[in-house]
Z-matrix of the N, CA and C atoms (Angstrom, degrees):
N
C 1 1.447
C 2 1.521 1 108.49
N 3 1.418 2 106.68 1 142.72
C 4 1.739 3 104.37 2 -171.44
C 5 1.477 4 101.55 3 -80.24
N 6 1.202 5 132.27 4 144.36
C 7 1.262 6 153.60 5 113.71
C 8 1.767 7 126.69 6 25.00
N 9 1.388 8 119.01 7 73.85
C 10 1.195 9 113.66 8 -171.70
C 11 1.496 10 123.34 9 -41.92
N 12 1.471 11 133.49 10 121.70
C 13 1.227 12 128.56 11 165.50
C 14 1.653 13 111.36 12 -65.10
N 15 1.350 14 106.12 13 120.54
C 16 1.759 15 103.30 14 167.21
C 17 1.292 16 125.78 15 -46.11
N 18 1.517 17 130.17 16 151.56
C 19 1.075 18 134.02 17 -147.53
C 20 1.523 19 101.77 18 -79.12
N 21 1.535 20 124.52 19 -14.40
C 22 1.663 21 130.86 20 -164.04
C 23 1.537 22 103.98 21 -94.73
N 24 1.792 23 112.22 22 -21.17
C 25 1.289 24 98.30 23 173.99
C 26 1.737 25 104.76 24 -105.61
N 27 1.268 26 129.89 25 17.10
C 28 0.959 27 118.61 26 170.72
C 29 1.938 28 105.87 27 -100.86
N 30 1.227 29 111.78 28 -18.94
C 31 1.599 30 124.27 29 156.74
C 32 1.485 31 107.83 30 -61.76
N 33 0.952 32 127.88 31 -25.17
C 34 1.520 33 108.28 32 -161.60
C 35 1.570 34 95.66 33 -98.08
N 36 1.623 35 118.39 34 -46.89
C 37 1.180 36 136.52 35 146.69
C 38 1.640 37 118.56 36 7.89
N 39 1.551 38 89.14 37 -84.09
C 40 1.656 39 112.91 38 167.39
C 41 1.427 40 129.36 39 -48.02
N 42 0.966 41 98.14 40 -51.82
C 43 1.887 42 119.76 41 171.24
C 44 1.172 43 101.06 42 -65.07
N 45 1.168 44 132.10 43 -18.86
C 46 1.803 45 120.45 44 -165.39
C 47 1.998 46 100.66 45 -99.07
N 48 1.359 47 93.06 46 -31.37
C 49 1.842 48 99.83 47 168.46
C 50 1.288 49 96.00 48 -77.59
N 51 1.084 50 144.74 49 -51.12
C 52 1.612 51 145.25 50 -140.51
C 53 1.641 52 97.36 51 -82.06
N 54 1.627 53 117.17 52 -28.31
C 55 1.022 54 114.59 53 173.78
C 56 1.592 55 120.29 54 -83.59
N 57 1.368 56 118.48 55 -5.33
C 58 0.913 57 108.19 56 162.45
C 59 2.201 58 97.77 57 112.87
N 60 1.113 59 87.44 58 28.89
C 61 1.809 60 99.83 59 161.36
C 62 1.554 61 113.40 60 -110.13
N 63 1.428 62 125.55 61 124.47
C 64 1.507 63 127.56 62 174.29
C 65 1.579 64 110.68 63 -40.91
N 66 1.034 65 116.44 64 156.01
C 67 1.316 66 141.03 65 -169.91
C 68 1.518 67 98.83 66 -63.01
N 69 1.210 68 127.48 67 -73.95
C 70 1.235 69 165.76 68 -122.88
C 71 1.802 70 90.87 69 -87.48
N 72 1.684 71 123.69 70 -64.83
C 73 1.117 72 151.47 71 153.53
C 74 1.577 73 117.24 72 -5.08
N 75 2.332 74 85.12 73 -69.52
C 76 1.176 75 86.57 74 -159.78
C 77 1.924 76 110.45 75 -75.80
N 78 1.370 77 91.35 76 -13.93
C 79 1.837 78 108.16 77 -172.09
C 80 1.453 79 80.81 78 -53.14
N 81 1.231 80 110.13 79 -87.22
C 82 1.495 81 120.13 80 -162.08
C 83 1.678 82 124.78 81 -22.38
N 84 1.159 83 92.25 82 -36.49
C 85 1.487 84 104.97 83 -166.75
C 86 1.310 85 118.00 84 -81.73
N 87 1.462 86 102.83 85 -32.55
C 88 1.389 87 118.98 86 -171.92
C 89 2.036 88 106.98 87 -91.86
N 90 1.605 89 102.51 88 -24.84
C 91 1.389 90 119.18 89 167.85
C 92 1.540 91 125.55 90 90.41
N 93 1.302 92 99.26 91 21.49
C 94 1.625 93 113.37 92 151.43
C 95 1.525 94 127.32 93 -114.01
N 96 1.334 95 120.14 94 -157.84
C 97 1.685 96 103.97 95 -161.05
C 98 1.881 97 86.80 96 -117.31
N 99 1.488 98 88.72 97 141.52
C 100 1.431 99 95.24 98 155.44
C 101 1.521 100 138.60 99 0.97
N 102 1.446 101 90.29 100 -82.77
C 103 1.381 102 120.53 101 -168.07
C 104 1.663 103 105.25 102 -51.16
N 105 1.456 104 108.86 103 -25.00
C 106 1.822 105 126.69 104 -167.48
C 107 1.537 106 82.57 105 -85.65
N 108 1.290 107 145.19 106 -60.15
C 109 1.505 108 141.96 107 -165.30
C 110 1.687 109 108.52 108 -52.33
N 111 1.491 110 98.38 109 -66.24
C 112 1.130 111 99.86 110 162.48
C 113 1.643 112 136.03 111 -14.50
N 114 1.083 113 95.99 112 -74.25
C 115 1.709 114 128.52 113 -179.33
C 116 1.908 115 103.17 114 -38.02
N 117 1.875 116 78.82 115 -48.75
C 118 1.873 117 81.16 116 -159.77
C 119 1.773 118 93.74 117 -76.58
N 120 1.494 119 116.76 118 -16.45
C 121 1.715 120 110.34 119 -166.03
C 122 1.556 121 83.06 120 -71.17
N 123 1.131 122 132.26 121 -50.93
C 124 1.546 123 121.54 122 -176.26
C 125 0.978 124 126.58 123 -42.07
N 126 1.286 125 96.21 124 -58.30
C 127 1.928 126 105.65 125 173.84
C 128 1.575 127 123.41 126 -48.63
N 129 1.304 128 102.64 127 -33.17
C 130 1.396 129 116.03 128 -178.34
C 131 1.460 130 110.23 129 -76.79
N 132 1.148 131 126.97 130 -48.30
C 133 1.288 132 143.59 131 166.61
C 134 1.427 133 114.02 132 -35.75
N 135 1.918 134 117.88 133 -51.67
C 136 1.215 135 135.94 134 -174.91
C 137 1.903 136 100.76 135 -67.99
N 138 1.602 137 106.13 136 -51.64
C 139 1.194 138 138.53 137 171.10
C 140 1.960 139 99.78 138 -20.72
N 141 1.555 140 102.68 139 -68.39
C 142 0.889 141 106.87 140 -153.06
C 143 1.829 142 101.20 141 -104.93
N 144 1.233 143 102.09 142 19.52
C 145 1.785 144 115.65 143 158.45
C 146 2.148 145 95.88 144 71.37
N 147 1.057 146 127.07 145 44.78
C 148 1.064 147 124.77 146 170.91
C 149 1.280 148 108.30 147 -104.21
N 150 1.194 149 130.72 148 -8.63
C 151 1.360 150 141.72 149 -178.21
C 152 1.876 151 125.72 150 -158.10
N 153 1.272 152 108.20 151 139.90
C 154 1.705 153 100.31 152 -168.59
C 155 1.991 154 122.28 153 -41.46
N 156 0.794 155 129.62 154 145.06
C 157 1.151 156 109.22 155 133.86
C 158 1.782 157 96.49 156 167.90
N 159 1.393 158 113.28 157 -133.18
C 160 1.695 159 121.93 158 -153.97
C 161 1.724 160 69.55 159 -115.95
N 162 1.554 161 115.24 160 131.71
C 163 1.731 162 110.97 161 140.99
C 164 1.285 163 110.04 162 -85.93
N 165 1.466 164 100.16 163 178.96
C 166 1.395 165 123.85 164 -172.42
C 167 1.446 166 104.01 165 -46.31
N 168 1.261 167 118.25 166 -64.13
C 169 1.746 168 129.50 167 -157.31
C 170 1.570 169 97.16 168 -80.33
N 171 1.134 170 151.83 169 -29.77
C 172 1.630 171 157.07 170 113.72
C 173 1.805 172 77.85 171 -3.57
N 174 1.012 173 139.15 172 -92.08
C 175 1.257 174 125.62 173 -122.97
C 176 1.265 175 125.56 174 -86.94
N 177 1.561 176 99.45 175 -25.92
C 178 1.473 177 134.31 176 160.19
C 179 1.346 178 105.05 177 -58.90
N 180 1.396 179 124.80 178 -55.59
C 181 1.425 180 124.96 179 -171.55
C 182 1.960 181 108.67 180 -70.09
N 183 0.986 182 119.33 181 -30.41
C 184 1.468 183 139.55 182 166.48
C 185 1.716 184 114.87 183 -49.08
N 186 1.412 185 96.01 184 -62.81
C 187 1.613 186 112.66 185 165.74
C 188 1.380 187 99.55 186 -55.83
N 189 1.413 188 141.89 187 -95.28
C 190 1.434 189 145.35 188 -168.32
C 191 1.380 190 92.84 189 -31.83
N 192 1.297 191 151.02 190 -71.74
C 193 1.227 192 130.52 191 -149.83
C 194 1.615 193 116.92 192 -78.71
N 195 1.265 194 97.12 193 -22.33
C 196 1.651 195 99.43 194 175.37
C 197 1.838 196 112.95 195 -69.73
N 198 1.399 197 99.16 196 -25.78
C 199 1.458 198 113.03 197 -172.91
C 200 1.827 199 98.57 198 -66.47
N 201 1.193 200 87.82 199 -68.06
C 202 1.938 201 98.48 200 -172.34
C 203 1.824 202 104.45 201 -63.77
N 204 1.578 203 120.33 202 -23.34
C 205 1.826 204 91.39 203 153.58
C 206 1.216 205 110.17 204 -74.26
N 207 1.056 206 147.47 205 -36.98
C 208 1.608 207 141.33 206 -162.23
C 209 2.126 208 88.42 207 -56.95
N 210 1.596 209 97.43 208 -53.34
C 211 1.411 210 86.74 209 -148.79
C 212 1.865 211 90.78 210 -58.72
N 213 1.034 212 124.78 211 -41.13
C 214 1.669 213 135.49 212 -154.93
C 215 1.565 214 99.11 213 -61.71
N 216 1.923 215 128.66 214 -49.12
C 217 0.629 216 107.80 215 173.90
C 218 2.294 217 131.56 216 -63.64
N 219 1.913 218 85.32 217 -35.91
C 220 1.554 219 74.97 218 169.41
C 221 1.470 220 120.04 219 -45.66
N 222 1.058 221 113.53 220 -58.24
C 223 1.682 222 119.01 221 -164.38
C 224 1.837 223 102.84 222 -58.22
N 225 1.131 224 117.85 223 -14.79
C 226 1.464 225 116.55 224 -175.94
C 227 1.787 226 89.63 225 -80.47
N 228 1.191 227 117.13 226 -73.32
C 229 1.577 228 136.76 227 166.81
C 230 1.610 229 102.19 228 -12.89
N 231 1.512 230 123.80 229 -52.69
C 232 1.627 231 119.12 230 -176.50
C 233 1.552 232 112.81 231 -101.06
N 234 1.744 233 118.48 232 11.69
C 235 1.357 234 130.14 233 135.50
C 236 1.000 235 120.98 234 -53.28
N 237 1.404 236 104.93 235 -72.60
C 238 2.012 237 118.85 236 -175.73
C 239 1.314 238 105.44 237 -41.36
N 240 1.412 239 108.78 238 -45.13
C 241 1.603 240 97.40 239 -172.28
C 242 1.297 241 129.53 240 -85.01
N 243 1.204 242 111.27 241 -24.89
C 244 1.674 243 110.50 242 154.22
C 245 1.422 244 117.68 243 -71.90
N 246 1.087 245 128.30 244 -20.48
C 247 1.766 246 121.76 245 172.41
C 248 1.676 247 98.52 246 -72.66
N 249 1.410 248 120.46 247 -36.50
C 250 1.494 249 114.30 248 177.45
C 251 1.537 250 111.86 249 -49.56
N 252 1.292 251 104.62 250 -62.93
C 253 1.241 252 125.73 251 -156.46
C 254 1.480 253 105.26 252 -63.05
N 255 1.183 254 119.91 253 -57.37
C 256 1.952 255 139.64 254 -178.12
C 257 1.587 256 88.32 255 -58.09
N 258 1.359 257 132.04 256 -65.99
C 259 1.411 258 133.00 257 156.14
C 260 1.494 259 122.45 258 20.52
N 261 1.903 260 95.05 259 -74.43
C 262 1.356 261 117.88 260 -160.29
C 263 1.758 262 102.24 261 -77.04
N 264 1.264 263 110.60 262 -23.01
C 265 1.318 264 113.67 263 -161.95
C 266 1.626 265 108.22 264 -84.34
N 267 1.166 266 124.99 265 -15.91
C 268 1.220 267 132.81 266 177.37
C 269 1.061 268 120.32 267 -98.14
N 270 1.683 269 120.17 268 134.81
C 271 1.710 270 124.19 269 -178.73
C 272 1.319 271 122.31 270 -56.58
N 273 1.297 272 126.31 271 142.82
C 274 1.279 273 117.71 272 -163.73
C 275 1.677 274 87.58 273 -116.00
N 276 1.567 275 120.73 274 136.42
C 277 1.255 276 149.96 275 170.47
C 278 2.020 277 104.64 276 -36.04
N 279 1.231 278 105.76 277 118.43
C 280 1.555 279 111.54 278 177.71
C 281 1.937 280 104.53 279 -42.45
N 282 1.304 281 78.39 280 123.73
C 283 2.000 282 89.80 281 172.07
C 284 1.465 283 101.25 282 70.79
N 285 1.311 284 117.08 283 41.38
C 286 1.909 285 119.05 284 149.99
C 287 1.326 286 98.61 285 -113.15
N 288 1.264 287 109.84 286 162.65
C 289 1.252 288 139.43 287 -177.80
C 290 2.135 289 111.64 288 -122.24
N 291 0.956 290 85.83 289 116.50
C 292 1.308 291 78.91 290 172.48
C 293 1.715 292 134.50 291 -111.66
């Protein structure tokens, strides 16, 4: 996976189209592709509510929460299995079925 550009050179980036440098130009110059400038003029656009979509901190906050169910369900996952296990080790009451 490529290498996040920091958020100050993708501002300056923006500002340099916004001022009125071609797209294409400023990619080059700065030494990524187009299509990546692009992406971020959208984002910025969304960023700054001129058009629908998820902003940045929406997306960030999206990521963090997806992260901490993954972790919540593991830790549920190495519950179950010690209640199995501790389970087996204990006598079970005359006439249960387990």
């Amino acid at each position: 996976m490529p290498r996040p550009y920091p958020p100050e050179f993708r501002a300056r980036a923006i500002a340099l189209v916004g001022s009125g440098k071609p797209v294409q130009q400023t990619a080059y110059e700065l030494g990524f592709s187009p299509g990546c400038l692009h992406e971020w003029l959208k984002q910025d656009r969304i960023d700054r509510g001129e058009i629908p979509g998820k902003t940045t901190t929406e997306s960030a906050e999206l990521r963090a929460a997806r992260k901490r169910i993954r972790e919540l369900e593991t830790e549920l996952a190495i519950i179950r299995q010690a209640a199995k296990f501790l389970d087996q080790d204990k006598p079970h009451p005359k006439g249960s079925t387990q």
